[in-house]
SELOSE-327963 format. One line per field, with one value per residue (C-alpha): residue number from 1; x, y, z; residue in one letter. Coordinates in Angstrom, 2 decimals. Example, Ala and Ser with C-alpha at 12.3 -4.5 7.8 and 13.67 -1.06 7.14 Angstrom:
i <- c(1, 2)
x <- c(12.30, 13.67)
y <- c(-4.50, -1.06)
z <- c(7.80, 7.14)
aa <- c(A, S)
This chain:
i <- c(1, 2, 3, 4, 5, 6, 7, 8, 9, 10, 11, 12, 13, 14, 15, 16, 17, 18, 19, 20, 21, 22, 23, 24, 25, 26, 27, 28, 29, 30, 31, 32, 33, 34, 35, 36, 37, 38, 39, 40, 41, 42, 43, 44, 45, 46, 47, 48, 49, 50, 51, 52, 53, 54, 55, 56, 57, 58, 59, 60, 61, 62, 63, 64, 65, 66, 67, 68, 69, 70, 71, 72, 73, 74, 75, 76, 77, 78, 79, 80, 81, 82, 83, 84, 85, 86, 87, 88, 89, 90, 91, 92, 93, 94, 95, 96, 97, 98, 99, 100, 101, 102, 103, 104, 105, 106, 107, 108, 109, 110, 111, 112, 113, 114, 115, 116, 117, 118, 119, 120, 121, 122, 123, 124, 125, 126, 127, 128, 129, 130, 131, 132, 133, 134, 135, 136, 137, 138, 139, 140, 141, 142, 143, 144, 145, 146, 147, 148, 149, 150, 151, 152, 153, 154, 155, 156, 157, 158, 159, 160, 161, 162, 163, 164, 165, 166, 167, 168, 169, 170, 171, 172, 173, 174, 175, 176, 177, 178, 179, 180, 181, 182, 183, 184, 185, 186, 187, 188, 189, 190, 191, 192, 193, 194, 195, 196, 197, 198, 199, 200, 201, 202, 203, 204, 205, 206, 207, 208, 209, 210, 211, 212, 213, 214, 215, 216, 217, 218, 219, 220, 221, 222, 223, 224, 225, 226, 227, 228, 229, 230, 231, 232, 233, 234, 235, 236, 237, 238, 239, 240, 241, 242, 243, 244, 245, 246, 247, 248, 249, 250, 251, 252, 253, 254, 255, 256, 257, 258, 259, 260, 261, 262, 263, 264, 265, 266, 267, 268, 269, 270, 271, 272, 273, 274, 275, 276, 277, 278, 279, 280, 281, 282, 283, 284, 285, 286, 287, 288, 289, 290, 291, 292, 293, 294, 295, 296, 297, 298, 299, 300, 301, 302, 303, 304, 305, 306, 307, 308, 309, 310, 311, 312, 313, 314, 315, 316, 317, 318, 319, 320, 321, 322, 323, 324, 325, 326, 327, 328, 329, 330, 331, 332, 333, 334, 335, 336, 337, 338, 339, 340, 341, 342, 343, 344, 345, 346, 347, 348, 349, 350, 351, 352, 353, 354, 355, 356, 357, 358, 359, 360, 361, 362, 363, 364, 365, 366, 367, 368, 369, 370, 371, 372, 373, 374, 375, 376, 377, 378, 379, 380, 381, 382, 383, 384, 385, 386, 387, 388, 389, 390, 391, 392, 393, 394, 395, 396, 397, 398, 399, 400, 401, 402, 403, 404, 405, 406, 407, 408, 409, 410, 411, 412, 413, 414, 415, 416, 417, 418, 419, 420, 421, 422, 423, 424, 425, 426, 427, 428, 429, 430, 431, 432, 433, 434, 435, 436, 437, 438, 439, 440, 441, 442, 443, 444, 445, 446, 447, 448, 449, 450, 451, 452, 453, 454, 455, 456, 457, 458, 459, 460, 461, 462, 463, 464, 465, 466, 467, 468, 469, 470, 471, 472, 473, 474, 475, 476, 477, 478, 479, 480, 481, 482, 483, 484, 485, 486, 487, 488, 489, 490, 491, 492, 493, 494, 495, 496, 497, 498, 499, 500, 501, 502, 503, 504, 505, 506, 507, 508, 509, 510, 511, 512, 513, 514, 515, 516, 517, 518, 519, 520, 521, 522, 523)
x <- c(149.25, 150.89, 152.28, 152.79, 156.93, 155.59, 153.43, 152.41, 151.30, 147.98, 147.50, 148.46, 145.62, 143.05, 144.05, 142.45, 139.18, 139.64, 135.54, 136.30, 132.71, 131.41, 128.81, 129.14, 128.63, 131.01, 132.71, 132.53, 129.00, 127.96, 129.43, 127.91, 124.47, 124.90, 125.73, 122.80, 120.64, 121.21, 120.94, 117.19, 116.49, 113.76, 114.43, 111.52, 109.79, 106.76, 109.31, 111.39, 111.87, 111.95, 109.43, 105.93, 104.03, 105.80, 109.16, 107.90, 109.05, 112.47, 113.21, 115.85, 115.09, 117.76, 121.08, 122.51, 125.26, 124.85, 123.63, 122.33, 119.84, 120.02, 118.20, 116.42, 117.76, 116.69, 117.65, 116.65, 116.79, 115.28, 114.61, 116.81, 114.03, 110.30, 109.22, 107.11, 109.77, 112.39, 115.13, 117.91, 117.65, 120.50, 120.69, 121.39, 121.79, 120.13, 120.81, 119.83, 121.71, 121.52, 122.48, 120.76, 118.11, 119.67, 118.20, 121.18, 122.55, 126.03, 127.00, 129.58, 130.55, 133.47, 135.25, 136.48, 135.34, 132.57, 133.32, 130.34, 129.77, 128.90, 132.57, 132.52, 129.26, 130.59, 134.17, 134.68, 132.25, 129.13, 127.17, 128.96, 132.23, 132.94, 136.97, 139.03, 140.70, 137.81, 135.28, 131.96, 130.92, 131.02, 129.43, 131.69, 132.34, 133.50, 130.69, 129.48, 125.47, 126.97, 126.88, 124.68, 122.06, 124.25, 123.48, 125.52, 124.87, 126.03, 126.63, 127.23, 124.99, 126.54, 127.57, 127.26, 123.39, 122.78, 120.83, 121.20, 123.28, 125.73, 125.59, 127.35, 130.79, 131.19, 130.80, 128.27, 126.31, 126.60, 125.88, 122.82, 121.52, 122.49, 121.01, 117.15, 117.93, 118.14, 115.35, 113.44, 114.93, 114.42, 111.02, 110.13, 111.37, 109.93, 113.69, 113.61, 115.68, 118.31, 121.69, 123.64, 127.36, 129.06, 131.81, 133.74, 137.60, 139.34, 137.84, 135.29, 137.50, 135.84, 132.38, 131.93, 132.94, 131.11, 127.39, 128.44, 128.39, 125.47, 123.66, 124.65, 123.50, 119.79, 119.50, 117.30, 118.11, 114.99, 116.45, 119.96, 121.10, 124.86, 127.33, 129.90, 132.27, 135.10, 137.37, 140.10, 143.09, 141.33, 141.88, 141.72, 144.42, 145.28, 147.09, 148.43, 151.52, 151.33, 149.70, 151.51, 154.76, 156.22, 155.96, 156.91, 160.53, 159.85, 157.28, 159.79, 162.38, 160.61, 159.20, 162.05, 161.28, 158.60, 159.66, 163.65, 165.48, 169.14, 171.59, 171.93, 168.44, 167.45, 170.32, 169.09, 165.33, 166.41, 168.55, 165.35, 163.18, 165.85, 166.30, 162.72, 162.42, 160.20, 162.57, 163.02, 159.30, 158.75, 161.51, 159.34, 155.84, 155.42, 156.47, 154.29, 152.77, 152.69, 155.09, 152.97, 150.15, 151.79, 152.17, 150.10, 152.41, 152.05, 155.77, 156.51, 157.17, 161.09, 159.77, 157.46, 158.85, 155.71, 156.23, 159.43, 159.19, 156.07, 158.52, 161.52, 158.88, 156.37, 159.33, 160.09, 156.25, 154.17, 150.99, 152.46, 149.40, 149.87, 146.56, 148.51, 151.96, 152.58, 150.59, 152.29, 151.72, 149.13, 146.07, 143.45, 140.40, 138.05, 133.92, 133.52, 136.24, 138.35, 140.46, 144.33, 147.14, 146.61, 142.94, 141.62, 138.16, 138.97, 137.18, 133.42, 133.85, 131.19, 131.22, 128.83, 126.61, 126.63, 124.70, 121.05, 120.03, 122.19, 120.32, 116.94, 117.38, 118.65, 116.05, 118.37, 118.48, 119.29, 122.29, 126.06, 127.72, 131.00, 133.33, 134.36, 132.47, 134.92, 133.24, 133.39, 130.69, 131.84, 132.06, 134.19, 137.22, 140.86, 144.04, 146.26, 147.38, 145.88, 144.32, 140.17, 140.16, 141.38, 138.17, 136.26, 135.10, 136.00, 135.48, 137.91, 139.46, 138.00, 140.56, 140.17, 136.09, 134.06, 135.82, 136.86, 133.34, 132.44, 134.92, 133.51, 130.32, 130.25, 133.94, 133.38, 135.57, 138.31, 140.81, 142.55, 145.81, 146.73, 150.57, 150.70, 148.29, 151.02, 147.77, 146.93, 149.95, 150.17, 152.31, 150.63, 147.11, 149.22, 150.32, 146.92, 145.71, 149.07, 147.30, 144.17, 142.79, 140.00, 138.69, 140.76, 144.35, 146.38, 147.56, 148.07, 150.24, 151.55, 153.27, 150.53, 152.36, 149.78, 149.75, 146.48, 146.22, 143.65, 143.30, 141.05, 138.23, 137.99, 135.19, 131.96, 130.15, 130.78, 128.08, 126.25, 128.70, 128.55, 128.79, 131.63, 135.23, 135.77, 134.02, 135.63, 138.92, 138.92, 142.30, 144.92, 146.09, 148.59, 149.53, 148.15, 148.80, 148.90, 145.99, 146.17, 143.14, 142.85, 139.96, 137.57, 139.42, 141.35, 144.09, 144.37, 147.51, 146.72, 149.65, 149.53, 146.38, 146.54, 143.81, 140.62, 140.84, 138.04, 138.75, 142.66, 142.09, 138.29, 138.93, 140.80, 138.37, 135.22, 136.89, 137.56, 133.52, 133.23, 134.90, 132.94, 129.65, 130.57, 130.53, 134.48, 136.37, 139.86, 141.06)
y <- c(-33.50, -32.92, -35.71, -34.96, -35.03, -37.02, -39.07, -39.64, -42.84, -40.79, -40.86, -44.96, -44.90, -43.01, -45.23, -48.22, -46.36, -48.47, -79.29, -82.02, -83.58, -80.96, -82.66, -81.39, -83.17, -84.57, -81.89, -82.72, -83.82, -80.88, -78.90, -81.01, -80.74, -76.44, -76.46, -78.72, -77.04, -73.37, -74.28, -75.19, -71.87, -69.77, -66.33, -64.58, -62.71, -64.89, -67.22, -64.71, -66.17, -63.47, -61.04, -60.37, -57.38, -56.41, -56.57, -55.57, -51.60, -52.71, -54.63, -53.63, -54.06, -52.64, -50.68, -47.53, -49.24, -52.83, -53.94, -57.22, -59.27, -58.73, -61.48, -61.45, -58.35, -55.99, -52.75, -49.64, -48.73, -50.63, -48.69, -49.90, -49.99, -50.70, -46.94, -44.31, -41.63, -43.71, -41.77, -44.31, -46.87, -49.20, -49.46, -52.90, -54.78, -58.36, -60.86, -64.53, -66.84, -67.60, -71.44, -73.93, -72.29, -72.51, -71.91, -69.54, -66.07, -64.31, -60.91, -58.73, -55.68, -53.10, -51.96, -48.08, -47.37, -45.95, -47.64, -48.33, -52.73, -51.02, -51.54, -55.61, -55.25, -53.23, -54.19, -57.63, -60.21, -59.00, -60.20, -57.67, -55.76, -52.45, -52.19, -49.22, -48.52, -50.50, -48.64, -50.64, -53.59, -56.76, -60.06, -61.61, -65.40, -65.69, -64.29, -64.94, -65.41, -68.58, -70.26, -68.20, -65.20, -62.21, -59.57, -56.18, -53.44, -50.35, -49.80, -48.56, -45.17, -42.64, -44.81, -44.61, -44.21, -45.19, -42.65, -41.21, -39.32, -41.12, -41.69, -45.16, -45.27, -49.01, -52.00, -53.31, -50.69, -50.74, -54.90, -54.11, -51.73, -54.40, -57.28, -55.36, -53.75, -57.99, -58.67, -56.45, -57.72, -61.22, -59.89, -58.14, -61.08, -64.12, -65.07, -67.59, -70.81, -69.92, -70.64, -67.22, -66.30, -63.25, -62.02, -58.54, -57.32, -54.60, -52.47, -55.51, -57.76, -55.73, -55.73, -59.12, -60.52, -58.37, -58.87, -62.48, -62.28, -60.16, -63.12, -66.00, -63.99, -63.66, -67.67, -67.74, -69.92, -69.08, -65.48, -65.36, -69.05, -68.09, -71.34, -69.45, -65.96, -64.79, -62.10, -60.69, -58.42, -57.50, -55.35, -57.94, -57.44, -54.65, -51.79, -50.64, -51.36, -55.35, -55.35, -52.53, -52.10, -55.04, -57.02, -53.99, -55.03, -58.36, -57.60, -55.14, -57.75, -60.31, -57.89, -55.82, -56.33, -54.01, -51.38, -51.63, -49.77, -50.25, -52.37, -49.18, -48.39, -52.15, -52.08, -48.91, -50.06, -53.35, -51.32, -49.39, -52.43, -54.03, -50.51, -50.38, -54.26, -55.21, -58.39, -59.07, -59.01, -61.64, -64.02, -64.61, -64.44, -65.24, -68.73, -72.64, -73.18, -69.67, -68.58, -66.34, -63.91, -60.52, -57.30, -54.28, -51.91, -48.46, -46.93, -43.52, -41.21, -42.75, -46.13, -45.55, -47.59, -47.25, -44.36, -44.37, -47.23, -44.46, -42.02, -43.92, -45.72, -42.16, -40.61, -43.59, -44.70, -42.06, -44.62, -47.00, -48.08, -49.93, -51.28, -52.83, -52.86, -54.22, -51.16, -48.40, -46.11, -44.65, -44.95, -46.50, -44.34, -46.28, -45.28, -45.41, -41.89, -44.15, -42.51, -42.77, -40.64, -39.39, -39.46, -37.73, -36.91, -36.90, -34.46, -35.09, -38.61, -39.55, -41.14, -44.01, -44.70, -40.58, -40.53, -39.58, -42.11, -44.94, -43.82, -43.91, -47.75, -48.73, -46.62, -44.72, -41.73, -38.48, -37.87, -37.09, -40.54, -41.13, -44.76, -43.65, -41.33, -38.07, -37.89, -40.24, -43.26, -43.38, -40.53, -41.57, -40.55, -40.01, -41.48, -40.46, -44.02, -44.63, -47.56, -47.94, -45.13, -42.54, -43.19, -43.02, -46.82, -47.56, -51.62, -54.25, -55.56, -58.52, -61.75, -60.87, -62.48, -61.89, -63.98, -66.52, -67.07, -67.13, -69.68, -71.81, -71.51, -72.38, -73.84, -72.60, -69.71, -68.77, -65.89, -64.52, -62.33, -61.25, -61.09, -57.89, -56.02, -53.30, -51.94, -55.23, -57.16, -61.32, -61.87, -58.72, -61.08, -64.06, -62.44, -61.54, -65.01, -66.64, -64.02, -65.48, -67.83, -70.19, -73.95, -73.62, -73.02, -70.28, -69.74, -72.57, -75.37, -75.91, -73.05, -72.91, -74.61, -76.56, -75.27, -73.70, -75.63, -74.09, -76.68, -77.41, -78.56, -76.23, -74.10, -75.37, -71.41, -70.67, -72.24, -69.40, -67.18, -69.11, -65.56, -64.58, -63.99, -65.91, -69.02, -72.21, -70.30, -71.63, -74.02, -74.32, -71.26, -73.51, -72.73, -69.94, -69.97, -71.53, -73.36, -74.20, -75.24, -75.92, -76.36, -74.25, -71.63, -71.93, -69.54, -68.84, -66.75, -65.70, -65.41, -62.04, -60.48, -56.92, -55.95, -56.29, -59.78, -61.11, -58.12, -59.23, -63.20, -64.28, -67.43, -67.94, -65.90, -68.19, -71.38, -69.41, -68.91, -72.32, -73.73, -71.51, -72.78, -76.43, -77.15, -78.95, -79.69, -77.87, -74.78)
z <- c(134.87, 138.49, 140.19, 143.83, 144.87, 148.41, 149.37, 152.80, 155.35, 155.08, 151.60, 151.62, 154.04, 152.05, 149.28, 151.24, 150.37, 147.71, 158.57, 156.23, 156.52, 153.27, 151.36, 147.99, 144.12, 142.10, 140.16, 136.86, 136.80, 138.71, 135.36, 133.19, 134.48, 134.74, 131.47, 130.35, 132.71, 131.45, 127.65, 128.76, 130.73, 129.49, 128.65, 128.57, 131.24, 131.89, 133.29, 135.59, 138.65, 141.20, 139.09, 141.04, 141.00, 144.24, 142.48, 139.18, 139.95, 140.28, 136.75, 134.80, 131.45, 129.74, 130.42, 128.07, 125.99, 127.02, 123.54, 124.67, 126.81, 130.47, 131.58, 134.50, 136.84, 139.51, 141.11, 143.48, 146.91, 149.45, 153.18, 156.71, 158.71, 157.97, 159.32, 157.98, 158.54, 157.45, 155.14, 155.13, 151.88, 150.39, 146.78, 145.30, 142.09, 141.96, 139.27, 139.32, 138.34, 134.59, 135.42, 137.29, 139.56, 143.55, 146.56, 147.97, 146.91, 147.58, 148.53, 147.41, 148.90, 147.62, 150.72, 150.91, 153.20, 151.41, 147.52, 146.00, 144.72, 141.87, 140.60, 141.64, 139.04, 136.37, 136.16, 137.96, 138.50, 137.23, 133.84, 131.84, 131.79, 131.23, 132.48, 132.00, 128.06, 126.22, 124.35, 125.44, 127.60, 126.89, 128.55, 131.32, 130.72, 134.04, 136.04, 139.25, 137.89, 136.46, 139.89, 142.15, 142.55, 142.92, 145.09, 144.73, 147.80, 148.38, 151.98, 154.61, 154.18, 152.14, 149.71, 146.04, 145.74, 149.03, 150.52, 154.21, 156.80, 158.26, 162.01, 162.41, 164.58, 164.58, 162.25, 164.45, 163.51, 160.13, 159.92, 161.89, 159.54, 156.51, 158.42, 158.58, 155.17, 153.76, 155.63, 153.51, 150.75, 151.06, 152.08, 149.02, 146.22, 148.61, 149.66, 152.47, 153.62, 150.87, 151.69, 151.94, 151.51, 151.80, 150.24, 149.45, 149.05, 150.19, 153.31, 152.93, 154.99, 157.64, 156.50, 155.45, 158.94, 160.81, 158.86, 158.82, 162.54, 162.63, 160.54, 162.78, 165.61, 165.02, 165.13, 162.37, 159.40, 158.06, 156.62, 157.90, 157.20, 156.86, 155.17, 154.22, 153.73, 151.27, 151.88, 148.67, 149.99, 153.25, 156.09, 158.83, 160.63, 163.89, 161.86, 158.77, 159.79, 159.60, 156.73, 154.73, 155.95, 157.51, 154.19, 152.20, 151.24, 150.55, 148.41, 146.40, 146.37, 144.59, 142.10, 141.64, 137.65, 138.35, 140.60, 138.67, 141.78, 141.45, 143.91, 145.82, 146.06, 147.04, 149.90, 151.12, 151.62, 153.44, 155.80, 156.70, 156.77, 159.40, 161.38, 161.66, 163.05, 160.17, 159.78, 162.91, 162.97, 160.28, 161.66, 165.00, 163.68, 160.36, 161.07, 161.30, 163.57, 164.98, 167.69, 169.41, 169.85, 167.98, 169.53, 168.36, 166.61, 164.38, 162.91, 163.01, 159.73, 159.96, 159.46, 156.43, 153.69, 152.44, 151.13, 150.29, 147.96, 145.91, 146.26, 144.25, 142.06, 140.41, 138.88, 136.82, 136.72, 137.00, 136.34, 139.12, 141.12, 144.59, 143.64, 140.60, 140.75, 137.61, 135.85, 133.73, 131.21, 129.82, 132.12, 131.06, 130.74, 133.55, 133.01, 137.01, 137.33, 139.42, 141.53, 140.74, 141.50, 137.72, 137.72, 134.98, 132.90, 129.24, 127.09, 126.31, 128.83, 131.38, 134.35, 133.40, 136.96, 136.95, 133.93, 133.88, 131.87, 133.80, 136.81, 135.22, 134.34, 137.60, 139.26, 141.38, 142.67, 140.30, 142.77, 142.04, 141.77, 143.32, 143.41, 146.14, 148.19, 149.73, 153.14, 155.55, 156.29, 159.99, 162.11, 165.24, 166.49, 164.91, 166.02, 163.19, 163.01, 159.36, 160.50, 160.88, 163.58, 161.27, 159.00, 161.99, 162.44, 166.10, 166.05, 166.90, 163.94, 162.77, 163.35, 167.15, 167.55, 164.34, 162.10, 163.95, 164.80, 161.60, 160.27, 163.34, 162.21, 158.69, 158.15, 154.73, 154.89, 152.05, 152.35, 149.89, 148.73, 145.17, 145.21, 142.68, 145.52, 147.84, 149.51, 151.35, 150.62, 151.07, 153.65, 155.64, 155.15, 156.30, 159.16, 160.06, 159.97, 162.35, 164.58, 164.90, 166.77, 165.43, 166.24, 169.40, 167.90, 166.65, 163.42, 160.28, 162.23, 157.98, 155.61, 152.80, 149.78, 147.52, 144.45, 142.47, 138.74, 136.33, 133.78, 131.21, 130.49, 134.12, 133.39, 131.21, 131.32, 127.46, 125.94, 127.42, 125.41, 121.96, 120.20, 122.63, 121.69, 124.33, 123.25, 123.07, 124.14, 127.85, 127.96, 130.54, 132.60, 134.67, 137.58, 139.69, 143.20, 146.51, 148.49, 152.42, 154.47, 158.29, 160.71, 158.21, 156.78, 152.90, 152.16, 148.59, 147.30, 143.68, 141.36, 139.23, 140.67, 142.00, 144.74, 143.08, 141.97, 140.36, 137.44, 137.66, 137.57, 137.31, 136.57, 139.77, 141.60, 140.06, 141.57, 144.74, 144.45, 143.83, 146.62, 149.11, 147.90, 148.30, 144.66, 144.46, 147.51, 146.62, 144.63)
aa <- c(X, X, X, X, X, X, X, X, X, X, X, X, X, X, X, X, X, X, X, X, X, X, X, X, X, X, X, X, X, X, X, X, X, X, X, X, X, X, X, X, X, X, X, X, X, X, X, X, X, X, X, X, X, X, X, X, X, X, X, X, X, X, X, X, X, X, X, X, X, X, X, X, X, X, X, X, X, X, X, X, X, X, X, X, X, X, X, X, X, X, X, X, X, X, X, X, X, X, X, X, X, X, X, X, X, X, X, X, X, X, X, X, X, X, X, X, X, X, X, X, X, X, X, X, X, X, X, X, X, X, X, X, X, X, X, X, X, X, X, X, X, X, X, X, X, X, X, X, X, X, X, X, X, X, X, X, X, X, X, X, X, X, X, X, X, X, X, X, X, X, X, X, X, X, X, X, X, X, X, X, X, X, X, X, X, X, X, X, X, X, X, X, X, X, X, X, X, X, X, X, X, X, X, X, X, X, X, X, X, X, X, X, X, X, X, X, X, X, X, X, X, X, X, X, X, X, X, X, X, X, X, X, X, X, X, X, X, X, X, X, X, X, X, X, X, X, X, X, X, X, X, X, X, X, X, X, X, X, X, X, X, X, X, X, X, X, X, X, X, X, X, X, X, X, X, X, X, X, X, X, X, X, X, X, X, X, X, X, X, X, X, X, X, X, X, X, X, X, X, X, X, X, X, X, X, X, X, X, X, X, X, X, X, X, X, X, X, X, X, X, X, X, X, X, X, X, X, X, X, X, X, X, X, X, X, X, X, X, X, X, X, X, X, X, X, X, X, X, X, X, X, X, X, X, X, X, X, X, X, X, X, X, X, X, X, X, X, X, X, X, X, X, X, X, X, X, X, X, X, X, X, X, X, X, X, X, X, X, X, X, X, X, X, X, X, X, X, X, X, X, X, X, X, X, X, X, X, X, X, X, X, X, X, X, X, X, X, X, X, X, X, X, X, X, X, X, X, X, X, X, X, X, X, X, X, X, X, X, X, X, X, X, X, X, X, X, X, X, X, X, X, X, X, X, X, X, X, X, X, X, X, X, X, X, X, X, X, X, X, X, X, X, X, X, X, X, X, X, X, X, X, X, X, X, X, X, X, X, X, X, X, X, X, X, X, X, X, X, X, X, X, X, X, X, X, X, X, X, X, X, X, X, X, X, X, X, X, X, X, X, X, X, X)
């Protein structure tokens, strides 16, 4: 297989498409009653919640390779606008919860931009798992349909199976063609006054602010009643380089274990990294309270450390992944094709949402199925910075209004940074957020420092899972990472989580979900 000798800024960039008044119940009763709850669920379809004759057409009864009950799940493409010429649809994957019926469903979105949610569903907080090197799916303890009615989408068009030309320049867009497409939605399966939270990773920390907005902005709680929004490794800040580069060296220097560059090497990197005023840069603004309002800055070629560090790290890990960086060698096989720097196919291998049959049960389209599509989703101008511009999307990026507005709104908002993520790395997010202003004040006045504890009895999902290798397995983890809230927004740093994760660390990630749907009070 070829690795490539150098790897550019522009190839980073392309990488990328990958109040204290809550009123919530007593956590360990609210566990106690799920669990008591689910055991008395019906299974069978007579008793399906959402299924009418409307919504009948969309049932997925069954998946190739998934050898066992679905439950009660839905899928297809449902049209932007209610048109006759209409040629734009969104494709989405519904699954109630399989705990206590709830009046309020979640989002997810993959970012890209242009990833399909199909991987959140397949390989990170769906019913089942099918994650790279393992030879067939198997039922996810830790997924989201234990708390809430999932919703996966793929959007914005062009898309996984989305279907569509698209014609979008701005997120604005883009949220307005999401907001009418969940209209329909919530149309078609008799949604209405549900509670509704958003939430996505990745290019996502764009999208997920932005339809947030678009929500609380049609004042009607009737469809759009918005309470809350999570963001994983997200591109919220101004440009790549706050969020890639500037951390860069610290990131390397803590996990040196991983990257094993020499004293020479290490010396060499931080001379760059203080040549280029990237320390300079965290002395005066990564500080609490915040200092100041940052300036808006993209490096030159000189200043990529970026690349430098890929450059020093392939020939000694050719499987190194800045999506990862604790991965090596071999890669994983990964049914979705995912795109690595050694992608590969291997012999008599499918793609499993390209496969005719796959397509069949989720009634999709018979189209050519991509993670990540290779044409672009917005169509606007290029700067050449590697930021949002360069893939065409020419909104403001979203600490500077959309977000703040809606952490105001709902002050149910939790971001969050895995610290073994290089794409979107944790002090990049935290930079983002001491340059944002929200609730009438800039920044986190405190340096997040609480720690995360994952003890047990934590979760109470496995009695869904008696049959599960996983069952009766669930005991301590320990400690995980960092918590900080303030005026409506919690910070959660995740300890050993590359970017996507909810695959990395779902049990983290399902008490991040908890949190943002008012079910416990803290991480």
């Amino acid at each position: 297989m070829h690795i490539p000798s150098v790897i550019s800024i522009a190839s980073i960039a392309a990488a990328l498409v990958v109040d204290t008044s809550w009123a919530m119940p007593h956590s360990s009763r609210y566990h106690e009653e799920t669990a008591a709850n689910r055991a008395s669920q019906p299974s069978h379809t007579n008793d399906f919640r959402f299924l009418t004759n409307k919504t009948s057409k969309y049932r997925v009864e069954s998946m190739p390779e998934v050898n066992f009950d679905l439950g009660e799940m839905y899928s297809g493409l449902i049209p932007v606008e209610n048109t006759k010429n209409e040629t734009r649809e969104l494709f989405f994957v519904f699954q109630p919860t399989i705990g206590a019926p709830v009046d309020e469903i979640t989002i997810f979105l993959n970012g890209g931009p242009g990833c399909s949610s199909l991987q959140a569903f397949l390989q990170e907080n769906g019913r089942f798992l099918w994650t790279p090197g393992t030879f067939a799916p198997v039922e996810n303890p830790y997924s989201w349909v234990n708390l809430t009615n999932m919703l996966w989408v793929d959007q914005p068009i062009g898309t996984g199976y989305s279907v569509g030309t698209p014609t979008a320049v701005s997120q604005e867009e883009t949220a307005q063609d999401f907001v009418k497409f969940f209209k329909n939605f919530e149309v078609l399966f008799g949604i209405r006054k549900f509670k509704i939270y958003v939430a996505g990773e990745s290019y996502a920390g764009r999208y997920v602010p932005y339809i947030s907005s678009a929500f609380i902005e049609q004042h009607d709680t009737e469809y759009f009643d918005l309470q809350g929004a999570l963001l994983y490794d997200p591109t919220i800040g101004p440009s790549i380089t706050t969020q890639l580069m500037v951390p860069t060296y610290g990131t390397v220097k803590a996990n040196n274990n991983l990257f094993s560059f020499s004293q020479t090497q290490l010396a060499e990197l931080e001379e760059l990294h203080e040549s280029c005023g990237f320390e300079a840069f965290i002395d005066k603004y990564l500080t609490f309270p915040a200092s100041g309002v940052q300036p808006v800055s993209n490096v030159g070629q000189e200043c990529d450390v970026a690349t430098w560090v890929l450059n020093r790290t392939l020939p000694n890990n050719p499987c190194f992944s800045m999506y990862d960086i604790s991965s090596t060698c071999p890669i994983l096989w990964d049914v979705l094709g995912a795109p690595t720097v050694l992608s590969y196919v291997p012999q008599g291998a499918e793609i499993y949402f390209d496969r005719p049959d796959v397509q069949k049960a989720l009634h999709a389209p018979n189209v050519s199925w991509l993670e990540c599509t290779a044409s672009k989703v917005y169509v606007g101008g290029v700067d050449g910075t590697g930021g949002p511009e360069a893939k065409g999307d020419l909104s403001l990026d979203p600490i500077q209004h959309v977000l703040p507005q809606v952490i105001e709104h709902t002050n149910r908002v939790l971001v969050s940074n895995g610290d073994y993520d290089m794409i979107v790395q944790t002090n990049g997010t935290l930079l983002s957020i001491q340059n944002m202003t929200w609730n009438g004040k800039l920044g986190f006045d405190e340096r997040p420092s609480k720690p995360i504890y994952i003890h047990t009895p934590d979760l109470m999902y496995h009695d869904v899972f008696e049959e599960s290798a996983y069952a009766g397995k669930d005991g301590p983890q320990g400690e995980m990472g960092v918590q900080h809230y303030e005026r409506g927004l919690m910070w959660a740093e995740t300890y050993q989580a590359g970017h996507m994760q909810p695959q990395y660390q779902p049990r983290s990630s399902l008490r991040h979900l908890e949190w943002v749907l008012g079910r416990i009070d803290e991480l």
